[in-house]
N, C-alpha and C positions, 0 to 999 in steps of 0.2 A: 789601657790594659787593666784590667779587676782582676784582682787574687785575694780569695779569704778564705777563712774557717766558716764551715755553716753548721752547727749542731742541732741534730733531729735524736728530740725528746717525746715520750709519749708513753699509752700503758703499755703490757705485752700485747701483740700480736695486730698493732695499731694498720699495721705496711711498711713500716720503717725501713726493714728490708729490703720490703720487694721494690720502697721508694726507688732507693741508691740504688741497685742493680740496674734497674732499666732505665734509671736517667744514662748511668753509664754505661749500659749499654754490655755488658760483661757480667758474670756472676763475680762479685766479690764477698755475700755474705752469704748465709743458708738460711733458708726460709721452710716452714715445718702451720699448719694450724695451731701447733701447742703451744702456748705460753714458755720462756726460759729456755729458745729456741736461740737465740745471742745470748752467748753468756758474759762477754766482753766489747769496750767500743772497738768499733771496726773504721778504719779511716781507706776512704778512696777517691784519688784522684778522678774528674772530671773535665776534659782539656775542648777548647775551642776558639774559634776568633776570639771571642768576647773575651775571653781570659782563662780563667783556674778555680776551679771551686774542691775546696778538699772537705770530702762531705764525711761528718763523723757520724754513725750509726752507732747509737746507744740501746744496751739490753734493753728492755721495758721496764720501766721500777713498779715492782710490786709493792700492795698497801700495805699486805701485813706480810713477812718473811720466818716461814714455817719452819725452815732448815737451815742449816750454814750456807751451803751454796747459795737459797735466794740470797741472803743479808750478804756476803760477798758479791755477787752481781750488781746489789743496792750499789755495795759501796765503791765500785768502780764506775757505775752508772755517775754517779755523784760527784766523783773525782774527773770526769771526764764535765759535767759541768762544770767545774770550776776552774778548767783552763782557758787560755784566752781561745775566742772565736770573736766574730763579726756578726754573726747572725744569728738569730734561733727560729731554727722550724719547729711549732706544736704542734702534733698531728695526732688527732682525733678520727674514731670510730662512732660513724652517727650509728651503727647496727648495734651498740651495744649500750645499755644505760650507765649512765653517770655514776660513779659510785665514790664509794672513802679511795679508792686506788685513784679514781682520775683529779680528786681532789687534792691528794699527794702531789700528785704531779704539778696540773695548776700551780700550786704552790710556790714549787723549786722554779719554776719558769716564770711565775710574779718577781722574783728576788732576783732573777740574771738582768744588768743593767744594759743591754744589747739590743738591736733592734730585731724586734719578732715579727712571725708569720703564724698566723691561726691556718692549720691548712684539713680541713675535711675530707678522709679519705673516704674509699670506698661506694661514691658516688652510680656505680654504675647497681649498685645492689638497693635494690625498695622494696622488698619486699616486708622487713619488718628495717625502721626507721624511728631514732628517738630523737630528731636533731631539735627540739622545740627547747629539752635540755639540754642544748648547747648553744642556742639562738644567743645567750645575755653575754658571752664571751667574744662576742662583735664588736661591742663596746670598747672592750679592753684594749682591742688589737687594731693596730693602724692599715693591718693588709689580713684579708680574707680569702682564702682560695678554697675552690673544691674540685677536688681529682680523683681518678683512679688510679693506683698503682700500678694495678693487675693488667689494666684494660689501656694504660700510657693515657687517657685522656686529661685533658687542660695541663697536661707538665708543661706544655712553652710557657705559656701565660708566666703561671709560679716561677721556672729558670731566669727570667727578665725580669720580674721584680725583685729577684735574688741576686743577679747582677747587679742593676742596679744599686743595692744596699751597699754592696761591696769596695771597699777602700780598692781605691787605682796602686796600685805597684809593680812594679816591673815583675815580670814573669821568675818562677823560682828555677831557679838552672836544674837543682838536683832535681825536681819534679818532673820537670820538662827530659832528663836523660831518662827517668822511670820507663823502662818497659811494660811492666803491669801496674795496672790502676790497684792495685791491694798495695798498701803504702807500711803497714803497720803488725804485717803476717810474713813468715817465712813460710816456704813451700811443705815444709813438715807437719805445720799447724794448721796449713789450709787444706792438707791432702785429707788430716785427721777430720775437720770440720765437713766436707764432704760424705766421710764415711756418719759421721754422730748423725748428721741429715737423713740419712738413708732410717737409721735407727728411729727416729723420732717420727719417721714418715711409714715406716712397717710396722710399727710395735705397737703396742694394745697402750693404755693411757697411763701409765705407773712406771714402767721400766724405763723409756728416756730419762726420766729425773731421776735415775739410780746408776746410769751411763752415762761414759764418754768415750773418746777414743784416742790412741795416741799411735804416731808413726814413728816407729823404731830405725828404717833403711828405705832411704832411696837408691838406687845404685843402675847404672845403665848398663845393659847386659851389650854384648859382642854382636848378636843378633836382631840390634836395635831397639828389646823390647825393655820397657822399666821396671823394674824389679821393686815393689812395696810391702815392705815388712811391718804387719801393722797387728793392734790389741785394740778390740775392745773392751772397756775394765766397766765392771758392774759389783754392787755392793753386795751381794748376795748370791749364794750358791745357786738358789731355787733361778732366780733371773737368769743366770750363766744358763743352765737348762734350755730356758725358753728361751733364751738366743742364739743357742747353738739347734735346737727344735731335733725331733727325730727325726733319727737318721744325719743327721746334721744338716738336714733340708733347708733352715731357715737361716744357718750362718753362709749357705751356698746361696743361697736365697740374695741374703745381704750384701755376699760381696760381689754379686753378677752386676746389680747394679750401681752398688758403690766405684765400680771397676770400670763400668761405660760412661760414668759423669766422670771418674777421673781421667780415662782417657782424650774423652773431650776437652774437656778444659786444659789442660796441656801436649793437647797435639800429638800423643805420641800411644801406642799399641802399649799395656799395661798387664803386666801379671801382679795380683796382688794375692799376698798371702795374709789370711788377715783370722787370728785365733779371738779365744776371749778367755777372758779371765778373771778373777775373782778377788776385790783390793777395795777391801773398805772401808780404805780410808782416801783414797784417790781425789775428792773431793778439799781436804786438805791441804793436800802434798801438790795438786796441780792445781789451784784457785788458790794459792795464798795470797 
């Protein structure tokens, strides 16, 4: 039986996410095109014959950190490197060139003493392709993979040489009683993460980085439906605007479908009541 940590490093918006989700087969993180779409590591259980893999999903480390929040995501990103793991996944975007941010990166993954996986996402995309600068990091690394995320191609291949790596131990009891493969999220933070998704996924290129979201009340109604009391918080007035939209179109907008992803994912018919509001310093008081 194999059971280990596997740490998946990389810039923003490498797959990371969309990695862990379809290996496991469950949404456990949100995925968005924008860059500082995780703002925190995300740990998820992956269960099978073969064993246990607790796959941690790290923000993307940005090169240079414009605002508090990037440098606090750095620095959890960071911190979640330097806990103990078994394995490191490096996952690269051949669609995008090399820059000072994937050099960063490199970096912190030359210094982890563990054994690593070069893994090439985004295979399924050739239309613009820079992998020739990435060609010399073959050298480095004892195992090479190229996958798609998006598209689930060559994930077995990479899972088996990930098993493999992995130290034999007896199966973890508390893991194995987990009903949800989200190991490191209570149901308030994950409801909340759903709705920021929605945000990052409808909103023009500026206002996500100035949003979050937080859920105030779960509560099971008599009528079986779940009752979610929820804020969006934005730093600025004019934002608050454009996310409530005329008429309030866009916050009706937001929670139709913030409302359909939450009721899917926990099974159960949803009313959410979800305002917004205006707090900025939100960034502080919830990334400390």
């Amino acid at each position: 039986m194999k059971h280990g940590t596997v740490l998946l490093v990389g810039r923003p918006n490498v797959g990371k996410s969309t990695f862990v989700n379809n290996v496991i087969g469950q949404k456990v993180a949100i995925t968005s095109p924008k860059p500082q779409t995780t703002r925190f590591p995300i740990r998820g259980l992956y269960t099978e014959e073969r064993g246990q893999i607790v796959f941690v999903d790290t923000p993307g480390i940005f090169g240079k950190t414009k605002d508090e929040l990037s440098k606090k995501i750095n620095e959890k990103t960071l911190k979640a490197v330097n806990q103990a793991v078994d394995v490191v996944v490096y996952m690269v975007d051949h669609t995008r060139k090399r820059d000072f941010e994937e050099a960063k990166v490199l970096g912190i993954v030359r210094k982890i003493d563990k054994p690593k996986i070069l893994v090439v996402n985004k295979v399924d995309m050739t239309e613009y392709s820079y992998l020739p600068q990435y060609k010399f990091l073959e050298d480095e690394f004892n195992y090479v993979f190229s996958i798609s995320a998006l598209k689930k191609l060559h994930i077995k291949p990479l899972l088996a040489q990930i098993f493999d790596l992995l130290p034999e131990k007896a199966a973890d009891k508390d893991l194995e009683t987990s009903v949800y493969p989200l190991l490191n999220m209570d149901s308030k933070t994950f409801i909340a993460e759903l709705i920021r998704e929605k945000v990052f996924l409808m909103m023009g290129e500026e206002i996500p980085y100035t949003t979050t979201a937080v859920v105030d009340e779960i509560a099971e109604r008599k009528n079986g439906i779940t009752y979610i009391k929820a804020r969006i918080l934005t730093t600025h007035d004019r934002y608050k605007k454009m996310l409530i939209g005329a008429g309030a179109r866009k916050i009706k907008e937001l929670g139709s479908y913030a409302r359909k992803e939450i009721a899917l994912a926990i099974g159960k018919k949803v009313f959410l009541d979800l305002t917004v509001e205006t707090d900025p310093h939100w960034q502080e008081t919830l990334y400390s």
